[in-house]
MIMARLUM-604079 format. One line per 3 residues: number of its first residue (from 1); for each residue x, y, z of C-alpha. Coordinates in steps of 0.001 Angstrom, whole numbers, plus 524288, in hexadecimal, padded with zeros to 5 digits. Layout:
N
NUM) X Y Z; ... .
// end
This chain:
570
1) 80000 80000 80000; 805B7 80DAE 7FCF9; 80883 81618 80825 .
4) 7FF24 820D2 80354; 7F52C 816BD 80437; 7F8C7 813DA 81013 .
7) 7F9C1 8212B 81651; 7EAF3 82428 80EA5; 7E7C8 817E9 81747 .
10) 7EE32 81DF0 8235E; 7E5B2 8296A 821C6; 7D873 8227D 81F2D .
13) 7DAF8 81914 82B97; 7E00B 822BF 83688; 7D16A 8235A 83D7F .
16) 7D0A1 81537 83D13; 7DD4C 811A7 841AB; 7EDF5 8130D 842A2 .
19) 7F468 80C5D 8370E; 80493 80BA2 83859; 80AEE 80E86 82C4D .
22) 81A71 80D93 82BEF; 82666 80887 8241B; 8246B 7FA1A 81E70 .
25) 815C9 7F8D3 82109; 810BB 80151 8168A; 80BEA 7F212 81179 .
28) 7FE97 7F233 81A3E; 7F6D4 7F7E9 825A7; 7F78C 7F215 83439 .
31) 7E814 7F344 832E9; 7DF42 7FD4A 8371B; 7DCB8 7FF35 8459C .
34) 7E6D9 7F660 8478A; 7F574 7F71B 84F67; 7FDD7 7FF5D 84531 .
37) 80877 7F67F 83F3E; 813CD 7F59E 836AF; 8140A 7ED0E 82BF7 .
40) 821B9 7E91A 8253D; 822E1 7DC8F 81AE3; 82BE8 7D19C 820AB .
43) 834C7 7D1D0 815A2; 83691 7E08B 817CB; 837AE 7DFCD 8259B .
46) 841F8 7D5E7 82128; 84A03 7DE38 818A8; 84944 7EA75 8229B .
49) 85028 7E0D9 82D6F; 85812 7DBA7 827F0; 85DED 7E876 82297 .
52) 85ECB 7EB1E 831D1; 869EC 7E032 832FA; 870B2 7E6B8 826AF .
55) 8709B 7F34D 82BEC; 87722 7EDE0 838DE; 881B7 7E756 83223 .
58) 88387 7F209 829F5; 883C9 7FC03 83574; 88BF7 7F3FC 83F21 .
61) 896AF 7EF97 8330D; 8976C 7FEDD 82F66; 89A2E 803BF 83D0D .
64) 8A21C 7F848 84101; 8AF93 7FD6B 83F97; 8AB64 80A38 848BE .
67) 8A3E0 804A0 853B4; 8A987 80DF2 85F21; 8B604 811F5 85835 .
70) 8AE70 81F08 857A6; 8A950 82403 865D3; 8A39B 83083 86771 .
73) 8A63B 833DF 85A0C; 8A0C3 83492 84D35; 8A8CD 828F1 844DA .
76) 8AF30 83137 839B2; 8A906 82FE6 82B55; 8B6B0 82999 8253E .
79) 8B6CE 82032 830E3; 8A97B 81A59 82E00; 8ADA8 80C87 8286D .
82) 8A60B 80A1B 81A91; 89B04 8032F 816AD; 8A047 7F38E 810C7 .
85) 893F2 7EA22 80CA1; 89B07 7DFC9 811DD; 89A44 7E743 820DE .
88) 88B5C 7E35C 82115; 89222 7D52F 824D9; 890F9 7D716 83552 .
91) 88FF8 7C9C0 8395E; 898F9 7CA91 8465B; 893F7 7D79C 84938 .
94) 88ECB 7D6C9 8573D; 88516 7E4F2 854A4; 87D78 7DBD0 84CB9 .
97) 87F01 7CC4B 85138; 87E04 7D04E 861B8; 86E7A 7D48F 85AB9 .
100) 86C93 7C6F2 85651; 86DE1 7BF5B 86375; 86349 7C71F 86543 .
103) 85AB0 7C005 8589A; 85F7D 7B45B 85C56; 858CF 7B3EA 868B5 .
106) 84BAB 7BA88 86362; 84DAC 7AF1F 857B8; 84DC7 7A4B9 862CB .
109) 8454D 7A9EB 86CBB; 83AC7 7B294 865D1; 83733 7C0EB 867F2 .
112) 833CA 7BCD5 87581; 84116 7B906 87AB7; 843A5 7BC25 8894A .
115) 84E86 7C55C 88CFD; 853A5 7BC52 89497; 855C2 7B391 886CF .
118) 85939 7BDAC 88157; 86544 7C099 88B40; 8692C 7B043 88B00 .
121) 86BFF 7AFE1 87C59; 873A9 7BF4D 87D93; 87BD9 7B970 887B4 .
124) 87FB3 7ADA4 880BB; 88269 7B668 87414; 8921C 7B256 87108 .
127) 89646 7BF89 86A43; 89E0C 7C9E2 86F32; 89588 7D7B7 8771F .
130) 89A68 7E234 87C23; 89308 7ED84 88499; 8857C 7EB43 8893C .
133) 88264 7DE25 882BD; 89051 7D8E8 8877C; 88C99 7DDCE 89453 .
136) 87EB6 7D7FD 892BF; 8814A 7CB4D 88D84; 88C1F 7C8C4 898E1 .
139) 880B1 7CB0F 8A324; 8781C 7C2F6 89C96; 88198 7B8E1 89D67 .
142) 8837C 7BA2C 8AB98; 87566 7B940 8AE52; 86FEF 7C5B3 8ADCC .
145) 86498 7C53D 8A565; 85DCE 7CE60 89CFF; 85B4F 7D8F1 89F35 .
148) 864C5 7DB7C 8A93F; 86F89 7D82A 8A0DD; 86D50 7E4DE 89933 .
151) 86ABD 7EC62 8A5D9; 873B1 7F7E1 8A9F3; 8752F 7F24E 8B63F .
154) 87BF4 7E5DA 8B061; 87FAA 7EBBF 8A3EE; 88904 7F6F0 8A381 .
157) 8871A 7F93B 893C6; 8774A 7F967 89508; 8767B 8064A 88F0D .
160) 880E3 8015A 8819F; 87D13 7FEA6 87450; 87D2C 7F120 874E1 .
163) 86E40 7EE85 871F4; 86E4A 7FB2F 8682D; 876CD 7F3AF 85F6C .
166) 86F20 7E713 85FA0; 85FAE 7EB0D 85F59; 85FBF 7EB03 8501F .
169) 85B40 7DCF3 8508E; 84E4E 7E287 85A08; 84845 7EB73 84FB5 .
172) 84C15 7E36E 8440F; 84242 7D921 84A21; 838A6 7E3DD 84D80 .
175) 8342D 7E9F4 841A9; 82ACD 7F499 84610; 82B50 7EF0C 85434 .
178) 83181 7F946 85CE7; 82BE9 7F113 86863; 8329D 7E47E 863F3 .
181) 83FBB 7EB55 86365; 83CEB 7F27F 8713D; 83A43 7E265 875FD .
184) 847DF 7DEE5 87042; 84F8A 7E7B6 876DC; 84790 7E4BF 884AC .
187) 84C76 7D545 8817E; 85968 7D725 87A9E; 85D54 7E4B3 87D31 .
190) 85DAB 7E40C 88C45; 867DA 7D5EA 88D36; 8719D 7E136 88B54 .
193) 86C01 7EFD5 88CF3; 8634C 7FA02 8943D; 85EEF 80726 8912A .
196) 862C6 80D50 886A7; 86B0B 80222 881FA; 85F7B 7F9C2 88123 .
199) 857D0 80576 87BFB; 86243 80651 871AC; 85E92 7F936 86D76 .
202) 84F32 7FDA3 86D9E; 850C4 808FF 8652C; 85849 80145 85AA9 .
205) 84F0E 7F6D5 859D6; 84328 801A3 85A14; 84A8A 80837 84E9B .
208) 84C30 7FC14 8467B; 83D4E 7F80A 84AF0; 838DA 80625 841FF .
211) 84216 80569 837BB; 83B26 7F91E 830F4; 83013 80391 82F27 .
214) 836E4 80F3E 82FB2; 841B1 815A8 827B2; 841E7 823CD 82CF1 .
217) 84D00 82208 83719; 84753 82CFE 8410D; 83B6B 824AC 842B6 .
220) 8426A 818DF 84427; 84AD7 81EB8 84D6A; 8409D 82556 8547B .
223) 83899 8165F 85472; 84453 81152 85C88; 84457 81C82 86549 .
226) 8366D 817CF 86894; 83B29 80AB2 86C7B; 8426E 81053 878D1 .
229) 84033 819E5 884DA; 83EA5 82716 88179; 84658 82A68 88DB2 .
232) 85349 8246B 88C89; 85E00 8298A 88969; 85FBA 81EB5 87D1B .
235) 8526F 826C8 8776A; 8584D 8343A 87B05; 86486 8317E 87250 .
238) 85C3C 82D83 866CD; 85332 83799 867CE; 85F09 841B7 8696F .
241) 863CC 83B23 85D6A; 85763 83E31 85693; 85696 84CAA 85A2D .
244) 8666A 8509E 855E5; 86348 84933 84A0C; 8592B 853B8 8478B .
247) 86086 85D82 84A6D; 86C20 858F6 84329; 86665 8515E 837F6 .
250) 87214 853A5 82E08; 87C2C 85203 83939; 87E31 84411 8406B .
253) 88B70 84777 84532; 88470 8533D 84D92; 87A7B 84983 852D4 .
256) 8848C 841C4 855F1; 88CAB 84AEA 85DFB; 87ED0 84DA8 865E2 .
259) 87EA4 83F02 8682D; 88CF0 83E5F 86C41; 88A1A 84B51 87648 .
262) 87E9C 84363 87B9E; 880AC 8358E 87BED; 88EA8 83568 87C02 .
265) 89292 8411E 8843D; 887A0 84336 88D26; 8896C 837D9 89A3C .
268) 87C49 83AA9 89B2B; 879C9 8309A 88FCE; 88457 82770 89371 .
271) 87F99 823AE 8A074; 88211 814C7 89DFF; 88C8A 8143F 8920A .
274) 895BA 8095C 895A1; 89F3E 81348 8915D; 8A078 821B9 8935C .
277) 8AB83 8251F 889A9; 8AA0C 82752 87B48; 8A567 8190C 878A6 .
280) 895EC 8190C 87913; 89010 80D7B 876CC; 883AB 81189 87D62 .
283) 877A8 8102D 87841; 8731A 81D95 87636; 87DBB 82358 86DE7 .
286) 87FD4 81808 865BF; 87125 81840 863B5; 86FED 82740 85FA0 .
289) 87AE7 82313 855F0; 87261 81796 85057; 8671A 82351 84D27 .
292) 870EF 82CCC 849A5; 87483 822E9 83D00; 865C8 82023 83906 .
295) 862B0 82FCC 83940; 86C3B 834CA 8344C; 86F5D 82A0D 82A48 .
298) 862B1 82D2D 82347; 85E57 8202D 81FA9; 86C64 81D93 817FC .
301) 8725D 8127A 81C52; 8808C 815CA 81C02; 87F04 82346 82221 .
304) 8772A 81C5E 82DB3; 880B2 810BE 83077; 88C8A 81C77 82D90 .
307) 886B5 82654 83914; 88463 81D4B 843A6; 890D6 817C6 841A2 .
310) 8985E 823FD 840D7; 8905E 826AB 84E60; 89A72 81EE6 853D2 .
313) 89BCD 8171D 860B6; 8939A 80AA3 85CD9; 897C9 80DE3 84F75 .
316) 892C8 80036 84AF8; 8868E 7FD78 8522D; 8803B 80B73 8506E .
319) 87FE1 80AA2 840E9; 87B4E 7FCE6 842F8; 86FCB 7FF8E 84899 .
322) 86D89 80D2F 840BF; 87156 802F3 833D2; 866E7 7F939 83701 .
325) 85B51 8027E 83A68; 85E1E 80941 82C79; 85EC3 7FE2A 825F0 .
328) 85375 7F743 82BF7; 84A30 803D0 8263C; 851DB 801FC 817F0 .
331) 8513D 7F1DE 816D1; 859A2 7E8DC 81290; 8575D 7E967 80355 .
334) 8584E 7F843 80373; 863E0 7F96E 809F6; 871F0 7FD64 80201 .
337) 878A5 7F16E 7FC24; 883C7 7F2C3 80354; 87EED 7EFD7 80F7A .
340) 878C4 7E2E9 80C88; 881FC 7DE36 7FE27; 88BD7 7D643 807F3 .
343) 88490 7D188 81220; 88813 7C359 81414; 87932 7BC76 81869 .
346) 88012 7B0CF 81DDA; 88A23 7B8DF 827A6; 8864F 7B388 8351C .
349) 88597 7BF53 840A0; 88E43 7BAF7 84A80; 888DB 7B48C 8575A .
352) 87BFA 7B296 84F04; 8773C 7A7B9 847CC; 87174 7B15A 83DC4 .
355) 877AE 7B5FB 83069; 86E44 7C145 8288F; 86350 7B8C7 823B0 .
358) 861E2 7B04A 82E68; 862B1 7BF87 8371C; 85983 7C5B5 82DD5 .
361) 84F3E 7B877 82FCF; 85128 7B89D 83EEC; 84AEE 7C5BF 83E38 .
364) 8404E 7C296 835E1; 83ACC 7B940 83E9F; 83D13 7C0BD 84A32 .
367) 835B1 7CCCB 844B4; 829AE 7C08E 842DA; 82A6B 7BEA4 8506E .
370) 82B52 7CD8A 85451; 81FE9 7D234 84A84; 81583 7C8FA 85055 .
373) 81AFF 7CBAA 85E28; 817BE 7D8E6 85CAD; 808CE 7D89F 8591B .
376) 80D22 7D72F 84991; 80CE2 7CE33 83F06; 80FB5 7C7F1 832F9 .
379) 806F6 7C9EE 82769; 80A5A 7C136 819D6; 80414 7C88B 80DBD .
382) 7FF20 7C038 80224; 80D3F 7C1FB 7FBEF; 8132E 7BA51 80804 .
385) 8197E 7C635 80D39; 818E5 7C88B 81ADE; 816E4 7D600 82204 .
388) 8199E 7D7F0 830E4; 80EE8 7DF62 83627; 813B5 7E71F 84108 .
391) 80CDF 7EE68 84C1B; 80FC5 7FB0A 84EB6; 81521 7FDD3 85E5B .
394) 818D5 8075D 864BF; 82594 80635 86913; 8272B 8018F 8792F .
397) 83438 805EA 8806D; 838D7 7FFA8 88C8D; 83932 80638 89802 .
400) 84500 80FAC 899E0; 85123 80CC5 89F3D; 85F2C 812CC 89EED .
403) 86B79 80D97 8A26B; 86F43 81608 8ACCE; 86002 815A1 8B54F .
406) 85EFE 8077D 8B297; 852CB 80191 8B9C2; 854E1 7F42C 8C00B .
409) 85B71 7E78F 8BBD4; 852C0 7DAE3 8B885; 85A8F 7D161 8C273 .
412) 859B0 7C8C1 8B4F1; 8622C 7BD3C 8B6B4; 8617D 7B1F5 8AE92 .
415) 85DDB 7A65A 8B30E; 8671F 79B63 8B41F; 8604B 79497 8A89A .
418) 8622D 7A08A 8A1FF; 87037 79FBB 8A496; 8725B 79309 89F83 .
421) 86DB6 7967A 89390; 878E5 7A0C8 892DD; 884D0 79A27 88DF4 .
424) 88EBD 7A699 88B6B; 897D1 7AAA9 89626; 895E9 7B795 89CC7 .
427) 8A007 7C11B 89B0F; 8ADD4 7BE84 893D5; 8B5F5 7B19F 895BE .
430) 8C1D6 7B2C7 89992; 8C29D 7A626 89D8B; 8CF5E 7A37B 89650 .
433) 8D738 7AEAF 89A3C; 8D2E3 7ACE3 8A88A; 8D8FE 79EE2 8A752 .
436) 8E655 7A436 8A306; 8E796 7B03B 8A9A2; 8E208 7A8A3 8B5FC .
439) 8E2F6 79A29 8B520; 8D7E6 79450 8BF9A; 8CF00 7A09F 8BE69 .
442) 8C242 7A218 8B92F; 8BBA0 7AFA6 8B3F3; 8ACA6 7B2C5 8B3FC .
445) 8A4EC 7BEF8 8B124; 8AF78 7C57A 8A7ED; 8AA18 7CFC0 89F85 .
448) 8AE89 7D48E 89236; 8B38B 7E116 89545; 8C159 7E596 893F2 .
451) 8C5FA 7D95C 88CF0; 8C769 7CFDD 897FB; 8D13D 7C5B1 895FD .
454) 8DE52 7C1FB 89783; 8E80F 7CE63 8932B; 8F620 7CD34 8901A .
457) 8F81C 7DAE4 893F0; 8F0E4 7E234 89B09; 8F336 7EEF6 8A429 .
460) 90261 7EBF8 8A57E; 90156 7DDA7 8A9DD; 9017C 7D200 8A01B .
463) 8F73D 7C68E 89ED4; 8ECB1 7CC1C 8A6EC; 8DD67 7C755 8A791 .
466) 8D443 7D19C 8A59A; 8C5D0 7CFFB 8AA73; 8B8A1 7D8A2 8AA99 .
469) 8ACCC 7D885 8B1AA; 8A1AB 7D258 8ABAE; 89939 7DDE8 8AF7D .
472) 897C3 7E942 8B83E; 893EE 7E148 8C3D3; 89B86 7D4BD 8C045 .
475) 8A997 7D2ED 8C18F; 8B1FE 7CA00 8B976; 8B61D 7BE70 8C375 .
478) 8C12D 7B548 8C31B; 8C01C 7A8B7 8CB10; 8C8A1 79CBF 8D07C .
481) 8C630 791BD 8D9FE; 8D2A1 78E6A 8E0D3; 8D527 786CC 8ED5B .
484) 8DDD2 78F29 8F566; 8E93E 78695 8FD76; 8E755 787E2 90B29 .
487) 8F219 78B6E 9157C; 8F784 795BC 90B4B; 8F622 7A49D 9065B .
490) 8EEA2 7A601 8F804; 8EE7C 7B350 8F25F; 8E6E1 7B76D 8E859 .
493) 8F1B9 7C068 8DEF5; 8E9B4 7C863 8D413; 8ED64 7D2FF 8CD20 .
496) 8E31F 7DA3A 8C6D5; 8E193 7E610 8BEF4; 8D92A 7F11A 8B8A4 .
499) 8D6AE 7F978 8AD0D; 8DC15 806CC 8ADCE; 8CDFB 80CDC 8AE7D .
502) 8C678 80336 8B503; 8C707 7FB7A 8C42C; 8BFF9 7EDFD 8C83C .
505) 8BFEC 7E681 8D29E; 8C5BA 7DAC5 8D740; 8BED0 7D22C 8E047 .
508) 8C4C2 7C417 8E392; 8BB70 7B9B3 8E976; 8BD7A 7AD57 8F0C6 .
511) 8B098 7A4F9 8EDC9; 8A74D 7B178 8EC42; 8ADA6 7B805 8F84F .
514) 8B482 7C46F 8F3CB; 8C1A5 7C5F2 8FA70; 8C63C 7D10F 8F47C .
517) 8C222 7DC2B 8ED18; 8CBF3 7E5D5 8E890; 8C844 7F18B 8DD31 .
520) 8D3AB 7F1AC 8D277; 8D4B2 7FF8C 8CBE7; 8DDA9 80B63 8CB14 .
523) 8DC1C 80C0B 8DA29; 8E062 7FF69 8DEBE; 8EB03 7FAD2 8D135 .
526) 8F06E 80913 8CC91; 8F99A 801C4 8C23B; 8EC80 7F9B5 8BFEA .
529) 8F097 7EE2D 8C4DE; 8ED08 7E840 8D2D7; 8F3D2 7DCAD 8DC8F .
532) 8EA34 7D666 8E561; 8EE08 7CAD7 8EDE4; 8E377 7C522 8F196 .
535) 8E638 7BC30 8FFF2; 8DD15 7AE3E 8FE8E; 8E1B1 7A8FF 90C3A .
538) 8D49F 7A689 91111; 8D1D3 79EF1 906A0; 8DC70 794B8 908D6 .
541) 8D8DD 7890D 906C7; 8CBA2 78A30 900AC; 8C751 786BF 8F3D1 .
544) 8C150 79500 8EF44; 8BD68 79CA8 8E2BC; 8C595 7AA0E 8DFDF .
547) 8BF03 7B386 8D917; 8C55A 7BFA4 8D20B; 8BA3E 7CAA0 8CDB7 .
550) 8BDA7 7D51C 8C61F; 8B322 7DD85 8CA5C; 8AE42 7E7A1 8C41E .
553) 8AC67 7F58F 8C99D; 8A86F 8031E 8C223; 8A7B2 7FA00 8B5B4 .
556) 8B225 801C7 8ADF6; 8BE03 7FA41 8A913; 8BB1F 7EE1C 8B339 .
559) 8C6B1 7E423 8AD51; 8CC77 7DE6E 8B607; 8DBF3 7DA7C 8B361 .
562) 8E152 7D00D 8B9BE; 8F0BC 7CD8E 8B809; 8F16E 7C369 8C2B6 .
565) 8E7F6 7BA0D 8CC43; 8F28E 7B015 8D439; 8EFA2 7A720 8DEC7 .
568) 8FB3A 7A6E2 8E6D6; 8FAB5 79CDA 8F331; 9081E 79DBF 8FBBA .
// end
């Protein structure tokens, strides 16, 4: 039907009832004095998603080579790598394949799946995180379920961009279902983030939600900002975004200094950044940078993908997500030939069992699921082609919640069934390095910070074991059981060690009973190094487990360096 038909329809109907007209449904009418829908063919819906993947790939395999070589400054034109075909390839890419643990549970488990499902098959994920889902995914593998893992009590990067970068995969199974994307983020978005990092996450998937409808990036933008709380600060910086690209609609690099003032400068809107310095990997800024690349980028795919990477910071992720919310509103079979000429279909994503097709057909039957779930449904013309048929909601937000005013924790532990179905090891293993540095000893709860390990240099002394605190809370612990020989002296000999700008400290334990707790810093080892002897006289004669805890204190540089642990009986 014509769209002047239509709208001379519009205008006969509006005192019997609404009718909502927009993007791909310009095929039929949800029916009068009926809920207002959207209506987009499945081979359409199809095309539009799965020029969503492209337009990741593309983004993340443009920006690559930049990703925070560029902080708190604008990446120079002749530094901006250029545009190969055969960069589209991002198969080990973990912006786009950390996304697809998510699929695979909603494959296995249905639109339904628990949290707490949702946080089992996360922890046992075998690729490499850093930031808030490292720091997630470790507490999930302790125990602490969902949603406390992602909660700023627990998790120190709640507030990063970790669920930004993967929330593509929410609104490409939520065509015109804000409300389905807004679900996602509640199940997936929280095993790792709170606030405006999981708000992050929202406002992608609400963006990619409009932009199967929708191809005037304002609205589409302005449809995400609907999917989160008007009042947190995450909304602020998109709306501020909004305004200084009025003002400055020939200009990005102005808008961007406003951003940088704001959201870079201002502590006000760093409250819980991991890091203070000229690194930002919070949510907000990296966010405003995602927008700043579909305004300003007018619809054109290379000047889109181009801004948000010269943004800088997350100089790969930002473009993206800006990438694969254009190209979800162009489709697949408009977009430029040399973003889809060298795509290999059989390249498998790493960690995944998916390559393209079998991606692009995971999707499709998910979106089956999520249409019906949401009040919709399926209609098959007399041609065999199929329409979904898609109410129209308004948008729902969760409640808000920042960061730095969190409200209280779950108590969510996971039960030990639960735990049994988690295979992976929390924190880093060691294991190895323990054994040679230490022969005997045994390490637990050693995080990934600060490159624990075995060092054959490190500050002035020669094969030294460096270990971190799995978390804020949770120091890394070395163990033994030894049988002390009675009638003589034991002392414990250690020397131990810390970063220049950072203290810990060290607590050693006789079967759970701490015997000595001593703080290791500039205070107590000016040259950085410390000698404790540690007097195990008591213990003569008993059969007892040692303990060594690197402890952690302000949670700022907490290795701890260990150049010697003796056992000397005389």
């Amino acid at each position: 039907m014509a769209k002047n038909v239509l709208t001379i329809l519009l205008i006969v109907t509006m005192g019997l009832g609404l009718v909502y007209l927009s993007g791909c449904q310009t095929d039929g009418l949800g029916g009068i004095g009926k809920t207002p829908v959207r209506r987009i063919a499945v081979e359409d819906y199809a095309d539009k998603m799965k020029a969503g993947w492209i337009g990741q790939m593309a983004g993340v395999g443009w920006g690559g080579p930049t990703e925070f070589h560029y902080k708190g400054e604008i990446i120079p034109e002749d530094k901006m790598p250029s545009w190969k075909p055969e960069l589209i390839n991002q198969f080990n890419q973990d912006d786009i394949y950390v996304e697809m643990t998510f699929l695979r549970t909603l494959e296995l488990y249905g639109m339904d799946v628990s949290i707490r499902q949702a946080g089992i098959d996360f922890a046992n994920s075998g690729y490499p995180l850093w930031h808030a889902n490292n720091e997630g995914r470790t507490l999930l593998r302790r125990g602490i379920a969902p949603p406390d893992s992602g909660h700023p009590e627990f998790n120190r990067h709640a507030d990063d961009i970790d669920y930004q970068i993967e929330a593509d995969y929410a609104g490409l199974i939520a065509p015109g279902m804000p409300n389905v994307a807004i679900e996602l983020g509640e199940t997936f978005g929280r095993l790792m983030n709170y606030g405006d990092g999981l708000y992050g996450g929202q406002f992608v998937g609400g963006m990619y939600a409009e932009a199967f409808f929708e191809d005037d990036i304002e609205k589409i933008v302005r449809a995400g900002l609907k999917c989160i709380p008007q009042a947190s600060q995450y909304a602020e910086c998109i709306h501020d975004v909004l305004t200084w690209y009025k003002q400055n609609p020939n200009d990005w690099q102005k808008t961007w200094q406003l951003i940088e003032e704001k959201y870079q400068d201002n502590p006000d809107y760093r409250r819980y950044s991991c890091s203070k310095g000229d690194f930002n990997i919070d949510a907000k800024i990296n966010g405003a940078y995602i927008v700043m690349g579909l305004l300003y980028g007018e619809g054109d795919p290379d000047k889109t993908i181009i801004i948000s990477t010269r943004c800088g910071q997350d100089s790969d992720c930002n473009p993206s997500n800006s990438g694969g919310i254009l190209f979800t509103t162009i489709g697949f079979k408009n977009l430029p030939d040399k973003y889809k000429s060298a795509l290999n279909p059989e390249g498998k994503f790493s960690h995944t069992p998916y390559n393209f097709p079998t991606l692009v057909s995971v999707c499709e039957k998910l979106v089956r699921q999520s249409v019906v779930r949401a009040g919709g449904r399926i209609e098959k013309g007399s041609d065999g082609r199929e329409t979904f048929v898609i109410p129209v909601s308004k948008p729902r937000p969760g409640r808000l919640e920042q960061c730095w005013e969190p409200g209280p924790i779950a108590n969510s532990k996971f039960t030990e069934a639960e735990m049994a179905k988690i295979t992976a090891i929390a924190g880093k293993d060691i294991s190895e390095a323990v054994s040679k540095f230490a022969p005997g000893w045994k390490v637990e709860n050693c995080g990934f910070d600060m490159d624990p390990g075995l060092k054959e240099q490190e500050l002035g002394k020669s094969n030294v074991l460096v270990t971190h605190p799995i978390d804020s809370r949770t120091g890394c612990q070395l163990s033994r059981q030894v049988k002390l020989p009675a009638g003589k002296k034991t002392t414990l000999s250690l020397t131990v060690g810390h970063h220049p700008e950072g203290d810990w400290d060290l607590i050693v334990a006789a079967d759970g009973k701490e015997i000595v707790r001593k703080a290791v810093g500039k205070e107590t080892a000016s040259d950085g190094w410390m000698q404790t002897e540690v007097d195990l006289s008591d213990l003569a004669g008993k059969k007892v487990k040692l303990e060594l805890i690197n402890q952690p204190t302000g949670w700022m540089y907490e290795a701890g360096y260990w150049a010697e642990i003796s056992l000397v009986s005389q």
